[in-house]
C-alpha positions as CSV (number, residue, x, y, z in Angstrom):
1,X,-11.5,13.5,10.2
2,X,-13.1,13.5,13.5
3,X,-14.7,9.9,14.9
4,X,-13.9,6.8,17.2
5,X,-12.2,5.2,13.7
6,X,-11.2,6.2,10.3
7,X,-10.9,3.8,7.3
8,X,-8.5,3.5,4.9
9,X,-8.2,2.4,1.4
10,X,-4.2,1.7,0.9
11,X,-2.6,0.4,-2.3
12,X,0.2,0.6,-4.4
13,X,2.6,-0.4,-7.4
14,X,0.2,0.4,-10.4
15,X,3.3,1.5,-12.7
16,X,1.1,3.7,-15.1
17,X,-1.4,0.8,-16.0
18,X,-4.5,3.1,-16.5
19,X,-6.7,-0.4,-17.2
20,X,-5.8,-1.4,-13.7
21,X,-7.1,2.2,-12.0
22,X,-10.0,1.2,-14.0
23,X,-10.8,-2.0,-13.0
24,X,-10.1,-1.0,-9.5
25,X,-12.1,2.4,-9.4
26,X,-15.2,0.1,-11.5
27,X,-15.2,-2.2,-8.3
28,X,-14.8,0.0,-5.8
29,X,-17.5,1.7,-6.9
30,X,-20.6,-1.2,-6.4
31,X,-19.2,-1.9,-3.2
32,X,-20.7,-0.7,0.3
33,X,-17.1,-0.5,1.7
34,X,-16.8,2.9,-0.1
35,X,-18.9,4.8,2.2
36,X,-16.8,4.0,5.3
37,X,-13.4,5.1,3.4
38,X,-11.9,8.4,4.7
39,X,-9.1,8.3,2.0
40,X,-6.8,6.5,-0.3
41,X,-3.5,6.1,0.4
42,X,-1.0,5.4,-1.7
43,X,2.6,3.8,-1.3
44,X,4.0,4.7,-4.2
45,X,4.5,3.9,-8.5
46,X,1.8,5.2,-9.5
47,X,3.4,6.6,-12.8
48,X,5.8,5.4,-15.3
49,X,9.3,6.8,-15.9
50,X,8.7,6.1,-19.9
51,X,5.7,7.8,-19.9
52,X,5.5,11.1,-19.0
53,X,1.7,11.1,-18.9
54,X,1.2,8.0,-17.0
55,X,1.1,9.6,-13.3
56,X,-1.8,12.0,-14.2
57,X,-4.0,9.0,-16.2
58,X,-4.1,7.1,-13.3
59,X,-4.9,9.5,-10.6
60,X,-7.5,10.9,-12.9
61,X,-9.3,7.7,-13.0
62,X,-8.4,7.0,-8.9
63,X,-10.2,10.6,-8.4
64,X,-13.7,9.5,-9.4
65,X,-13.7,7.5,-6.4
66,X,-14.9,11.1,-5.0
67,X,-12.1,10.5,-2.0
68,X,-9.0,12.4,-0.8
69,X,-5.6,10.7,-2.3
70,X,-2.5,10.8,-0.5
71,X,0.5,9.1,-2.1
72,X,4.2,9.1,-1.3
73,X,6.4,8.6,-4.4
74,X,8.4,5.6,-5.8
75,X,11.1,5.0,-7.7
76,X,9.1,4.3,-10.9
77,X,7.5,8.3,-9.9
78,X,10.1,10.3,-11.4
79,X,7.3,12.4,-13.1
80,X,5.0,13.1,-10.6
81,X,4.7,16.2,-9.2
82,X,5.1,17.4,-5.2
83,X,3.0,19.1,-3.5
84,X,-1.1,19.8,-4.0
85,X,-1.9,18.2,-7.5
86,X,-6.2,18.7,-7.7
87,X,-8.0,19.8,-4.9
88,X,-11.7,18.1,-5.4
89,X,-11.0,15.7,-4.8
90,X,-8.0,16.4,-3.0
91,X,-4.6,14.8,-4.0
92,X,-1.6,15.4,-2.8
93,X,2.4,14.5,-1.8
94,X,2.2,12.9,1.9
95,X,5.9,14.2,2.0
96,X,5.0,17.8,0.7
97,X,2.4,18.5,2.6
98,X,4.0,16.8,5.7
99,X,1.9,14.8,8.7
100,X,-1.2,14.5,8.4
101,X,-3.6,14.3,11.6
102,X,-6.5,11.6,11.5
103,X,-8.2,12.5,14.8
104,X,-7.0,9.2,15.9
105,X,-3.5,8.8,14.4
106,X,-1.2,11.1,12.2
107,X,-0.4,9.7,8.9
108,X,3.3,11.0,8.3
109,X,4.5,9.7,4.6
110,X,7.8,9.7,3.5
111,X,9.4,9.3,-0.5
112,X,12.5,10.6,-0.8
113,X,13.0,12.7,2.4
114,X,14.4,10.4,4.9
115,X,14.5,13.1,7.7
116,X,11.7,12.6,10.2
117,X,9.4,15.3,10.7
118,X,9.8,15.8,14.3
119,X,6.7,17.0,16.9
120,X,4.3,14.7,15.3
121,X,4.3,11.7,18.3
122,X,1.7,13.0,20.7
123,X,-0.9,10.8,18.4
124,X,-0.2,7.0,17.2
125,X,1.4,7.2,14.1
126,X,1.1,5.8,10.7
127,X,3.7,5.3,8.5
128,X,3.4,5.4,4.7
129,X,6.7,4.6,2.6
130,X,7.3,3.4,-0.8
131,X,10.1,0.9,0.2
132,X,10.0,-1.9,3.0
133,X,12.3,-1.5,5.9
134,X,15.3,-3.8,5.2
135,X,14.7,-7.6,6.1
136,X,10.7,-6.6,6.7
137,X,8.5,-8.2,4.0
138,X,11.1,-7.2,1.3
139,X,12.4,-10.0,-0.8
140,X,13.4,-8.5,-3.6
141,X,15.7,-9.5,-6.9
142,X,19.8,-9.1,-6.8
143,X,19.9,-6.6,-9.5
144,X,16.9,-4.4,-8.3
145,X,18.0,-4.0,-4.7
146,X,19.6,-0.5,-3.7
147,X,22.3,-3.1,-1.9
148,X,22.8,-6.2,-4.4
149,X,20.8,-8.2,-2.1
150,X,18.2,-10.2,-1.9
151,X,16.2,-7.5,0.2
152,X,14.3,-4.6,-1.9
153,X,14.0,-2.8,1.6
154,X,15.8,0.3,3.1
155,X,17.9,0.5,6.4
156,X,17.3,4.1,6.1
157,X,13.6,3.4,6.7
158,X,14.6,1.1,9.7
159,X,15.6,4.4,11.4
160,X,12.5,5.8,10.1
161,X,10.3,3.3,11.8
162,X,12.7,3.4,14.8
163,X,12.4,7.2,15.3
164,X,8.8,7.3,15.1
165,X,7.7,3.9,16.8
166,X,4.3,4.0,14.7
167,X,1.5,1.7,15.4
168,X,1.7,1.1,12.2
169,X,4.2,1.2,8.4
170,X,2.2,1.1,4.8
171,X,4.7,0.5,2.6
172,X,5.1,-1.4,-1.1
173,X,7.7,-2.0,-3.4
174,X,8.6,-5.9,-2.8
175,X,5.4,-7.8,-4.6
176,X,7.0,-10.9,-3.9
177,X,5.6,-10.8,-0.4
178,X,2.1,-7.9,-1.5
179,X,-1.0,-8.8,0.6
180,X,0.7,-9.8,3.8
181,X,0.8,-7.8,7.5
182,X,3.0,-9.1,10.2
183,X,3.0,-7.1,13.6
184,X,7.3,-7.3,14.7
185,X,8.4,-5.2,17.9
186,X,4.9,-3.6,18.8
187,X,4.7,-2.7,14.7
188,X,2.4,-3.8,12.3
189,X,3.9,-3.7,9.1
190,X,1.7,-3.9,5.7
191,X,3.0,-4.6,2.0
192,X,0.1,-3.6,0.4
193,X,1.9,-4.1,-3.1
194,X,0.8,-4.5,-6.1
195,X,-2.6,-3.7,-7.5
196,X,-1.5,-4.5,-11.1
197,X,-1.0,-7.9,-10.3
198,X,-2.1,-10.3,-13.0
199,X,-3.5,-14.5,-13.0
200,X,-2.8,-16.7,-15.3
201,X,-6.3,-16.1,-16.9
202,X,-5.2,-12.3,-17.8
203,X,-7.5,-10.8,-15.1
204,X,-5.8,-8.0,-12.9
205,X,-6.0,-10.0,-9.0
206,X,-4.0,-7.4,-7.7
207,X,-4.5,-6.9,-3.9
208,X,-5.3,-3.9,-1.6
209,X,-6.1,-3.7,1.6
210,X,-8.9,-1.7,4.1
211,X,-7.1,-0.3,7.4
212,X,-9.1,0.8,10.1
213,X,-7.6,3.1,12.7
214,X,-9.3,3.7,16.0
215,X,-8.8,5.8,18.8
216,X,-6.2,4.5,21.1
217,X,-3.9,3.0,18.4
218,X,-6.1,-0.1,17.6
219,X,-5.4,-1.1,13.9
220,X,-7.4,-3.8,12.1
221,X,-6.5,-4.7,8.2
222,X,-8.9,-7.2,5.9
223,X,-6.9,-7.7,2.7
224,X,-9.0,-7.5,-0.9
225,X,-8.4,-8.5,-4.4
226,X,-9.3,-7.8,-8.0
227,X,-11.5,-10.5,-9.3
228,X,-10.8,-12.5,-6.6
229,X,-12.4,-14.3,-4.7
230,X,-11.5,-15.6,-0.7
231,X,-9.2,-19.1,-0.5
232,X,-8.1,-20.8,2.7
233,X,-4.4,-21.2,3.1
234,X,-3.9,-24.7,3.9
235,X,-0.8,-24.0,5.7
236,X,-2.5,-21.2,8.6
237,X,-6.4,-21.9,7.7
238,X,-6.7,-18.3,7.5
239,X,-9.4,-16.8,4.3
240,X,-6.3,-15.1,2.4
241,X,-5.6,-13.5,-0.8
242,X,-3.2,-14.4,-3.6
243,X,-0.2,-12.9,-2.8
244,X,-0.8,-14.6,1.3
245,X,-0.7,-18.2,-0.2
246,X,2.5,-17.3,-1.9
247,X,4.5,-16.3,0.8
248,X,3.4,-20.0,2.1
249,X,4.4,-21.4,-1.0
250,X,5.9,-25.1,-1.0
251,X,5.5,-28.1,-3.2
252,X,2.3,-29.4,-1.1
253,X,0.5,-25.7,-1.3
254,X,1.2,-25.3,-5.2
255,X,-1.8,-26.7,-5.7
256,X,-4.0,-24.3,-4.1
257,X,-2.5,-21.3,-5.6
258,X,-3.2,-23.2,-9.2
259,X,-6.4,-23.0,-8.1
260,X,-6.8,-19.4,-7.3
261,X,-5.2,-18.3,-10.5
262,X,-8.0,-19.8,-12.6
């Protein structure tokens, strides 16, 4: 991937819902935005655990996108296989197949492994993970967190993101706060959880987001949704998506998510 900028298409959290790689792929597809994409990348539950087939459904439907998939696995991926899975288009295990070099960053993804791959630091570097560092975009429920906390994310990953100091960390997992990107420390973190979102109308508005990489560690993210269409936060007057609006959420900004949901 040579070039003064590469574009990616990042996602995550589908949990076997082959509708949603549907819906996704179907608008994807009419959109000029495909063309500049170098890759999909994704953070992780694709598959799910009670259904053995579910992993291979939805990448088969992701593939006729015609781009390169690299995903890291989650913790609803207990069926998916390591390693090279298809090779046109090509999709593979970020972990397996170890860092990745962009021409203007190396994309270094991590599942289970939480040993950093070491030599890969004389590019920027982009992180992919399925789980939030801890206390980073993770709210989470009690019962679900690895800690019996309110925070879905890792300290483990903490190190991660400490070891390698990358420009910036893809990760998903918490969908509480999906659709957000905070920059902390030099960092610019992004929860691009969950695509199978659904409104209150039944239509999938789950978000994803467009990261552009360019030579010298520049990073730029504009945030998508199914369905959706663009709303300004009231609280930051920023054109946000769905999941943006509820991170703000308070009595007095209820009533513009209502709205969005419709």
């Amino acid at each position: 991937m040579e070039g003064e900028e590469v574009s990616l298409l990042c996602v995550s959290d589908i949990h076997g819902k082959v509708d949603v790689a549907k819906a996704f792929v179907k608008e994807l597809s009419r959109s000029p935005i495909l063309e500049r994409i170098s890759a999909l990348i994704i953070a992780g539950d694709v598959g799910n655990p009670q259904r053995s087939d579910a992993f291979y459904s939805v990448m088969g439907e992701l593939a006729k996108l015609g781009k390169p998939i690299y995903y890291v696995k989650g913790n609803w991926d207990v069926n998916a296989p390591s390693g090279v899975l298809a090779e046109d288009p090509l999709i593979a295990d970020l972990e397996s197949t170890g860092p990745l070099d962009l021409g203007v960053a190396v994309l270094v993804g991590h599942g289970k492994r939480l040993r950093p791959f070491k030599g890969v630091k004389s590019k920027p570097v982009v992180l992919v993970t399925h789980y939030p560092p801890f206390s980073i975009l993770d709210k989470g429920k009690k019962l679900e967190s690895p800690y019996q906390s309110l925070h879905a994310g890792l300290p483990e990953i903490n190190y991660l993101v400490s070891y390698y100091k990358p420009v910036l960390h893809i990760f998903g997992h918490s969908h509480s706060f999906g659709g957000i990107d905070v920059k902390h420390n030099g960092v610019i973190y992004a929860n691009v959880s969950r695509l199978d979102r659904v409104g209150r109308s039944g239509n999938y508005i789950g978000n994803y987001a467009i990261i552009t990489l360019r030579r010298g560690g520049g990073v730029s993210i504009r945030w998508r949704f199914l369905n959706g269409v663009w709303k300004r936060c009231s609280r930051c007057g920023r054109t946000v998506s769905y999941t943006h609006l509820r991170a703000h959420e308070t009595e007095a900004d209820l009533v513009c998510r209502l709205l969005l949901e419709k």
